[in-house]
C-alpha positions in Angstrom: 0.0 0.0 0.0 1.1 3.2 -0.5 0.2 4.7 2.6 0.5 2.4 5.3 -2.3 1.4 7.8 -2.6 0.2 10.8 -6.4 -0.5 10.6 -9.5 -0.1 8.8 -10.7 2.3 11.6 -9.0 4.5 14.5 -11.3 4.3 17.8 -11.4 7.8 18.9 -13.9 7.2 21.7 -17.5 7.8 22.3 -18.9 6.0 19.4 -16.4 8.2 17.4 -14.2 6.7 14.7 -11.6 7.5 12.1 -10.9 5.4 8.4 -8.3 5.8 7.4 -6.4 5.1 3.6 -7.8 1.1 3.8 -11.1 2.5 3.4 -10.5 4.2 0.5 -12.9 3.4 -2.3 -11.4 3.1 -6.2 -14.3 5.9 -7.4 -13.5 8.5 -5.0 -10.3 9.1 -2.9 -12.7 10.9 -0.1 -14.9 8.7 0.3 -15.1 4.7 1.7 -15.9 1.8 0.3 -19.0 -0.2 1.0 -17.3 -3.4 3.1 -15.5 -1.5 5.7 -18.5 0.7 7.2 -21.0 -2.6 6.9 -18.2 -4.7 8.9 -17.8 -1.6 11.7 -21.9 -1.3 12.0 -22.3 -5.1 12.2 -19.4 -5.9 14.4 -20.8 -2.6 16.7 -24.2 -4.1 16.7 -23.3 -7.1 17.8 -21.7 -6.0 21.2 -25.0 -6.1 22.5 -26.6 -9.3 21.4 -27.1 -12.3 24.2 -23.7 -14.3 24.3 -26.2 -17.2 23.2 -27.1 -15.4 19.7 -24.9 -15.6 16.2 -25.8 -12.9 13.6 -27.6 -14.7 11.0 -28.7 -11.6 8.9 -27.2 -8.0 8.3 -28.8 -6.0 5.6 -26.8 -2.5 5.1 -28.3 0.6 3.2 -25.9 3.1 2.1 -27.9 6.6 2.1 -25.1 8.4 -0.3 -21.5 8.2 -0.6 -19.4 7.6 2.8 -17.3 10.3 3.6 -13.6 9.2 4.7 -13.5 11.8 7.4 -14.6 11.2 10.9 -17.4 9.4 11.9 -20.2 8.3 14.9 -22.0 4.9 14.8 -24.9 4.8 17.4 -26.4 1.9 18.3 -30.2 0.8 19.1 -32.3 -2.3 20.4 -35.2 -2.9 17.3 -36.3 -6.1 19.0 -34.8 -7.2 22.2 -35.2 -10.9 22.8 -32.9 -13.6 24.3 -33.7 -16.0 21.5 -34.4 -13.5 18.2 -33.2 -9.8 18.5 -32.9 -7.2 15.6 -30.4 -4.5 16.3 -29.9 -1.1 14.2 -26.6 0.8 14.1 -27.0 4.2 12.0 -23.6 5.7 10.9 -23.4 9.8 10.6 -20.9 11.9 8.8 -21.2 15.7 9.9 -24.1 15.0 12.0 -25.7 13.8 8.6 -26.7 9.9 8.1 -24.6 7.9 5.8 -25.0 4.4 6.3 -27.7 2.0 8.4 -27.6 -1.6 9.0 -30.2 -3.7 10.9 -29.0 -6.9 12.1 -30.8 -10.3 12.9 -28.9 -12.4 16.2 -30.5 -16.0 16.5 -30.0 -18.1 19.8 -27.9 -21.3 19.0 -29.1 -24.3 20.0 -28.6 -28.0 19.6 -27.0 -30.0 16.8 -30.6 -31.3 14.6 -30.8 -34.6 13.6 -29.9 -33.9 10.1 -26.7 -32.5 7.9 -26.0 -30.8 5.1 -23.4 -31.7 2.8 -20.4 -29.6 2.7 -19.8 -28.3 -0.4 -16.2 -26.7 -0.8 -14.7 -24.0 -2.6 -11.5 -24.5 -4.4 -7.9 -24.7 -3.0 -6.3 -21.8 -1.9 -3.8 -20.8 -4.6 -0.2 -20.3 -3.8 1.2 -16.6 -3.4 2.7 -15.0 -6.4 4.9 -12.1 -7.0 2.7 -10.0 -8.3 -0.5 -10.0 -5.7 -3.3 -9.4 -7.5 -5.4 -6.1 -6.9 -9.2 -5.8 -8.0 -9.7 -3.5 -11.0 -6.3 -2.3 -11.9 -7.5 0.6 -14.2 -8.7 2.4 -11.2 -5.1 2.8 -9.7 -3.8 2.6 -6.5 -6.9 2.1 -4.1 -6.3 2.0 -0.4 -9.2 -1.1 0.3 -8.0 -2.8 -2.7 -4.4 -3.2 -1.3 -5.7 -3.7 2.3 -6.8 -7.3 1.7 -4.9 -9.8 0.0 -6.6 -11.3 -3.8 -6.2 -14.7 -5.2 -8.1 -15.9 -7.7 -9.8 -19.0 -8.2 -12.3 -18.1 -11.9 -11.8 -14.8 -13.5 -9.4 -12.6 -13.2 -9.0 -8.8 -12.2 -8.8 -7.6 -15.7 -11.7 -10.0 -17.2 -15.1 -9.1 -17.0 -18.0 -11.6 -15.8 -18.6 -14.0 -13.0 -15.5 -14.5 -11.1 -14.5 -16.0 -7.6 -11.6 -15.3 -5.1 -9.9 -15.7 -1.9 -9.4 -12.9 0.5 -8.4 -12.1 3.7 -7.9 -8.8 5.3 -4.2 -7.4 6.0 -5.1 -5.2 8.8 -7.7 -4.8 11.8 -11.3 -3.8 11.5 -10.6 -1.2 14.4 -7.2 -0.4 15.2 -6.2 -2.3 18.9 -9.4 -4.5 18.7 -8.8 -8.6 17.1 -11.0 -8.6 13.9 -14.1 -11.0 14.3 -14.9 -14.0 11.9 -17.8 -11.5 11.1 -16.0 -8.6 10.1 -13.6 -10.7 7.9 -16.8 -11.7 6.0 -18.6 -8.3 5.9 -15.2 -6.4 4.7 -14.7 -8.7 1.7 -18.5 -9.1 0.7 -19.1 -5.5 -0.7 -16.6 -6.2 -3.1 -18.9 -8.9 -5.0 -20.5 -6.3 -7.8 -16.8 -4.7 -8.4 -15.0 -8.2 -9.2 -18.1 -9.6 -11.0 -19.2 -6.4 -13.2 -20.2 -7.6 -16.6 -19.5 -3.9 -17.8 -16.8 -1.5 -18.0 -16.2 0.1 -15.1 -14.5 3.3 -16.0 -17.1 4.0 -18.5 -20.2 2.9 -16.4 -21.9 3.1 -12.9 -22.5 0.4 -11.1 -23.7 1.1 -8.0 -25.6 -0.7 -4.6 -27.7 1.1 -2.7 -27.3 -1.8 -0.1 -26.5 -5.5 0.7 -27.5 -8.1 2.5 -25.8 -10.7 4.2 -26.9 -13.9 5.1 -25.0 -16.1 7.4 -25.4 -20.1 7.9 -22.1 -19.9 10.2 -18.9 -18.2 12.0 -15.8 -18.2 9.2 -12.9 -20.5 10.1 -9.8 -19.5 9.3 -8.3 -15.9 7.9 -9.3 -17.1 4.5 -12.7 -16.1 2.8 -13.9 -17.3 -0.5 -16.3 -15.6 -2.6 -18.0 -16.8 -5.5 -20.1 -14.3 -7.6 -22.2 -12.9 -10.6 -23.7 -9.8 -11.7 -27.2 -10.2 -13.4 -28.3 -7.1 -16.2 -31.6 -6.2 -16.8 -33.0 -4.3 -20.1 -34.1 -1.8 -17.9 -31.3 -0.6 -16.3 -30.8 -2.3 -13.2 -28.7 -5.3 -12.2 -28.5 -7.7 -9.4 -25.1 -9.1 -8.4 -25.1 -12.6 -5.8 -22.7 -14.4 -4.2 -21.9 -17.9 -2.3 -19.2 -16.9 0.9 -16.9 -20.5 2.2 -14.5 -20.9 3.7 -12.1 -24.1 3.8 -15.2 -26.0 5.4 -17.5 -25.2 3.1 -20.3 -22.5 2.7 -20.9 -19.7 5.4 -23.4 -17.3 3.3 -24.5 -15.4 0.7 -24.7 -11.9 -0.2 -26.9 -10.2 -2.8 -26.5 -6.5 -4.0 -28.8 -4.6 -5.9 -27.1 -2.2 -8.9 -28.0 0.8 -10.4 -26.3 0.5 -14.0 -25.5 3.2 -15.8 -23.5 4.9 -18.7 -21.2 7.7 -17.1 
């Protein structure tokens, strides 16, 4: 990275926070990109779930470009409950809302009396000497270079469905171990940029949101995700994707995308 790191975000105290350059998002040098601010508001929401609940859902709306200045998450109880809660953290720029994500905890329970078959990903490739960085025509990027890229179908310069391992190279919140959660969240926003079926510098593609569903924790550092982006006539796309890790599959994440020419 050009400009070193030492975390996604700087804790600054009272709900307070600071990105800093591994935010950075490849359209716009001030502002953030979409996986760090859904990781913060989930992890953040989660502090106050029953230690018997595991998120199982975090849908994110982004109200307008994030700001990579400093910012205040507050959080609030939707639906207390020790066995299904629904928690909202809202994230404001400038006293002004910028991001909101509501998030689903489920008590754990038993093992049921049934399985599903694991169904894995493919191997881990082996490092090279050139790491690979999502869409290279944009230039140096500063959440681009703050997770390591290998690729498993497609490639960063090829257009259309593609799939990759990644794994974050610094901490969600500087000082604070980065949660299976976070890993996820951080690297599932990027599923319409490495799947676009369009030209990038000549076209918008943009979420208004994403949600997250989650059948399990992450084990590992590793995070494989599989995706595609769907076109309509009209205008609009729809971009999907299967998260695994070594074990097999931990979610899914679906994005909806305005599609535009620039």
């Amino acid at each position: 990275m050009s400009e070193t790191a030492e975390a996604f975000y700087l804790p600054l105290g009272e709900g307070r926070f600071a990105p800093t350059k591994a935010t950075e998002s490849p359209w716009d040098s001030g502002s953030q990109h979409g996986g760090p601010p859904s990781a913060l508001l989930a992890h953040l929401a989660g502090a106050g779930a029953d230690p018997g609940q595991r998120t199982a859902r975090v849908s994110v709306d982004f109200l307008g470009a994030i700001p990579r200045r400093e910012l205040t998450v507050e959080v609030s109880a939707v639906r207390p409950g020790r066995r299904i809660s629904l928690t909202e953290a809202r994230m404001s720029v400038d006293g002004r809302a910028v991001a909101v994500a509501r998030v689903w905890h489920l008590a754990t329970g038993p093992t049921p009396p049934a399985s599903t078959p694991a169904v894995l990903p493919p191997p881990l490739p082996a490092a090279t000497d050139a790491p690979a960085v999502p869409l290279p025509d944009m230039g140096d990027w500063g959440y681009g270079r703050a997770l390591d890229w290998r690729y498993t179908a497609g490639s960063p310069d090829r257009r259309g469905p593609a799939a990759v391992w990644t794994r974050v190279r610094v901490p969600l919140v500087a000082g604070q171990p980065t949660t299976p959660l976070a890993r996820v969240l951080v690297a599932a926003d990027a599923a319409n940029g490495i799947s676009a079926e369009l030209d990038l510098t000549g076209w918008l593609s943009i979420p208004p949101g994403m949600t997250t569903h989650l059948l399990r924790d992450p084990v590992g550092e590793w995070v494989h995700l599989d995706c595609r982006t769907q076109l309509a006539t009209d205008g609009l796309g729809l971009c999907s994707g299967v998260l695994s890790d070594e074990q097999g599959v931990v979610g899914e994440v679906a994005q909806p995308l305005l599609v535009q020419q620039r």
